[in-house]
C-alpha positions as CSV (number, residue, x, y, z in Angstrom):
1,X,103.1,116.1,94.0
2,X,103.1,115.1,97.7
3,X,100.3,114.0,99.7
4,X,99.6,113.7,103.6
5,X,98.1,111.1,104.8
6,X,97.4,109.6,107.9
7,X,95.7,106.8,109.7
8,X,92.5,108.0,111.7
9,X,91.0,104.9,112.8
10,X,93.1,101.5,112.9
11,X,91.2,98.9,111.5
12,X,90.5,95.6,113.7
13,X,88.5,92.3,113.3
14,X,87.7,90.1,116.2
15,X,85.6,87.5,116.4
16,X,83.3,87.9,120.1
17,X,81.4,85.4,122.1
18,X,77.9,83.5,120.7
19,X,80.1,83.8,117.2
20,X,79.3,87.8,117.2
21,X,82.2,89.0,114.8
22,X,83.0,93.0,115.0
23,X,85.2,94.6,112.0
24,X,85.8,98.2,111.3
25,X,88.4,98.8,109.0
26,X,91.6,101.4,108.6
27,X,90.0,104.7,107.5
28,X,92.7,106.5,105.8
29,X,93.1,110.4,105.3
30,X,95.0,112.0,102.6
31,X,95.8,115.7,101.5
32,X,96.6,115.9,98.1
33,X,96.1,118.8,95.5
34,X,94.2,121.1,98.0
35,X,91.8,117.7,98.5
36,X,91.0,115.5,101.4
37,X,89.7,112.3,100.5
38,X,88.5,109.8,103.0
39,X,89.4,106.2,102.0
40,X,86.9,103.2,103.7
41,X,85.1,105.4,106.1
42,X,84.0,102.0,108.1
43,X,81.3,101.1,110.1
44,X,82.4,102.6,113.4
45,X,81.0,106.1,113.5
46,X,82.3,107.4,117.2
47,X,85.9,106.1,116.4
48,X,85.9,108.2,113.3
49,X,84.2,111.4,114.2
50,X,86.2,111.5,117.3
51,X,89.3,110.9,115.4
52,X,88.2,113.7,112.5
53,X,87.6,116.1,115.4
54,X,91.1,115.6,116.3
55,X,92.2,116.5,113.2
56,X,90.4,119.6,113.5
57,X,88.0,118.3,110.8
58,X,84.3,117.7,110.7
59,X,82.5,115.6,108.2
60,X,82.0,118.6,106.0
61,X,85.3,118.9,105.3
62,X,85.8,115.7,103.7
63,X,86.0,116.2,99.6
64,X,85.6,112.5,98.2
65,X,84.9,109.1,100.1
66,X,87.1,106.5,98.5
67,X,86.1,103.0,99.0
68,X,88.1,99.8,98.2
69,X,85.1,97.1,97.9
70,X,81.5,97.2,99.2
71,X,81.7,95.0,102.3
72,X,79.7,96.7,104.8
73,X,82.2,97.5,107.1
74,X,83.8,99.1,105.1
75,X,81.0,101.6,104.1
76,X,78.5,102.1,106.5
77,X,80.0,105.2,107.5
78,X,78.7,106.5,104.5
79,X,75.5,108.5,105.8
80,X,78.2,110.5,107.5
81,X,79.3,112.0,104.7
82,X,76.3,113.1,102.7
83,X,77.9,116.1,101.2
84,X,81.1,114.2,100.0
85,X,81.8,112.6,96.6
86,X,81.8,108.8,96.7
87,X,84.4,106.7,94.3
88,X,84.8,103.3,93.8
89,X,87.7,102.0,91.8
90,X,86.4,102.3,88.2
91,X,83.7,105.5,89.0
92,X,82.6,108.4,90.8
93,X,79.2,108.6,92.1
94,X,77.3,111.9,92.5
95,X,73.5,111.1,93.4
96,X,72.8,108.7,90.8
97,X,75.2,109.8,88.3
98,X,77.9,107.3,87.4
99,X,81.2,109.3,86.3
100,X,84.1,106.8,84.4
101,X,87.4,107.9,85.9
102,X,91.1,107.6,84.8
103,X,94.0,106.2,87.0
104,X,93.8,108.7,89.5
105,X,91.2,110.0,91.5
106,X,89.9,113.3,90.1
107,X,92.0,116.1,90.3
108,X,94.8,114.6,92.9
109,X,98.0,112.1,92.2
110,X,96.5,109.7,94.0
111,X,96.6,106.5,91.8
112,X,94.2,103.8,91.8
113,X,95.7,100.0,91.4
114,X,93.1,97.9,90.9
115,X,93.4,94.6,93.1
116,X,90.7,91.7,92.6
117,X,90.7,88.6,94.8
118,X,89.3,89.8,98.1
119,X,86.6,91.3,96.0
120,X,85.6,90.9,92.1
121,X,86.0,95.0,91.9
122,X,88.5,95.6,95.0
123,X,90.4,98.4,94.4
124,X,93.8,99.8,96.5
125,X,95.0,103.6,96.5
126,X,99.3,104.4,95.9
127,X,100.0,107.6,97.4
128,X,103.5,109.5,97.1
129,X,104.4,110.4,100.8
130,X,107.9,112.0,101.2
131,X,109.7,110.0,98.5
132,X,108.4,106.9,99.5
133,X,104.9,104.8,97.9
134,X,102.0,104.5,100.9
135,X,99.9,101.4,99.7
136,X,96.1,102.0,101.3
137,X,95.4,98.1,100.7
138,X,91.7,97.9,101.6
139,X,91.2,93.9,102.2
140,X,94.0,93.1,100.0
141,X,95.7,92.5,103.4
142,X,93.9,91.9,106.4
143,X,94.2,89.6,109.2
144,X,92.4,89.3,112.6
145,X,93.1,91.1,115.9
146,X,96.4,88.9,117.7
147,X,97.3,87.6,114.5
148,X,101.5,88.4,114.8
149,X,101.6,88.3,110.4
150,X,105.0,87.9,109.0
151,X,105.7,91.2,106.6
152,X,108.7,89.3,104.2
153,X,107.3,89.2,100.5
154,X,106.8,85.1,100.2
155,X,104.0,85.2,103.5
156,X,102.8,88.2,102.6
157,X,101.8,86.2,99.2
158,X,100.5,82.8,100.8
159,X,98.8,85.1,103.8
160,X,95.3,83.6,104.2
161,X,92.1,85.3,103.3
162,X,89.0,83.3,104.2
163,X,86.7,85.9,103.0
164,X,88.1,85.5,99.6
165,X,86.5,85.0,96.4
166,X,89.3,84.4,93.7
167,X,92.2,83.5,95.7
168,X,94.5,83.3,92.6
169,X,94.1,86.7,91.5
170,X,94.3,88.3,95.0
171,X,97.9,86.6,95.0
172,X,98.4,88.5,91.8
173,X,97.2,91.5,92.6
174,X,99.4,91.4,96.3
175,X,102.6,90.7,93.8
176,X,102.0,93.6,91.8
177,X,101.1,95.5,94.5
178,X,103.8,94.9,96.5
179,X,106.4,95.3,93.9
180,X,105.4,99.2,94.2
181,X,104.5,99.8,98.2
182,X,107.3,100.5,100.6
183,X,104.5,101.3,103.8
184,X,101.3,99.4,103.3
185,X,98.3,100.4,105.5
186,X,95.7,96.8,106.0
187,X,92.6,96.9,105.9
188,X,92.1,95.2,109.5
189,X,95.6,95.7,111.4
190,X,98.8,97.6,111.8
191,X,100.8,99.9,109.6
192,X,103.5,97.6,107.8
193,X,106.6,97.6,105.9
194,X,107.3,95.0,103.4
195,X,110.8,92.9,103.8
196,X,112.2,93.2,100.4
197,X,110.5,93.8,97.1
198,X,109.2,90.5,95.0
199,X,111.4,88.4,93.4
200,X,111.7,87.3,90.0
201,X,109.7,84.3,89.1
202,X,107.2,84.9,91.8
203,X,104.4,84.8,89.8
């Protein structure tokens, strides 16, 4: 199966005057299965509405809200979508049931990789796109607006994360991530593809 997906609102983090800091991250649209899921829906309401209506789409036709971890700026876009199914990596939440999911989100190929290190219980999404692996990364990547990252495999690795709580395992879970992801979309920045796959003995 074959999804569409595409990049609705970029994600940036910038760090303003009086040490104000203002983060909204990539919110990620995908087809797949006759479903559209949302992933990270953000914190910046106008950017995304605006960017839905584009699409043709109003909030109401959003199926399931995927989120990757429960910073806020990730999810306060939330009350947008009251109509939606919400899924975290391990469950789906309808009101205040709690629904234990498989490897993929219900009902769509859309695998779920978990990826600790940014957060305890971060999750990433692998999505088939036209024979190639689209890797929605959440915060498993991120960097500040003007940062010029380097995309070969070995910086990608020792790329900085100073919001991170486990810095061991996030470098884990970019190898394995990485070894799978020919177009990776950050959580914070622009649309990358990874120079090379990992090489053995990285770990």
């Amino acid at each position: 199966m074959v999804a569409e997906i595409s990049v609705l609102v970029e994600g940036y983090a910038r760090e303003l005057e009086g040490g104000v800091f203002r983060a909204s991250p990539s919110s990620v649209l995908i087809e797949d299965s006759g479903m559209r899921i949302l992933a990270d829906p953000g914190a910046d309401g106008e950017s995304l509405l605006c960017a839905l209506y584009r699409e043709g789409l109003s909030p109401q036709d959003v199926d399931i809200i995927f989120v990757t971890h429960p910073h806020l700026d990730h999810i306060l876009n939330l009350r947008l979508f009251p109509q939606a199914e919400v899924c975290d990596p391990t469950f789906v939440y309808r009101g205040d049931e709690l629904i234990p999911y498989g490897k993929f989100i219900p009902e769509t190929g859309i695998e779920v990789l978990a990826t600790p290190g940014h957060t305890p219980d971060h999750g990433s999404l692998l999505v088939p796109v036209e024979g190639e692996t689209w890797l929605v990364a959440g915060d498993l990547f991120w960097w500040r607006d003007g940062a010029v990252p380097k995309t070969d495999v070995e910086s990608l690795l020792a790329q900085e994360d100073e919001l991170a709580c486990d810095p061991p395992a996030l470098r884990a879970s970019r190898l394995a991530a990485l070894e799978r992801a020919d177009v990776v979309i950050p959580g914070h920045g622009k649309v990358f593809r990874p120079a090379g796959r990992p090489r053995p003995g990285l770990r």
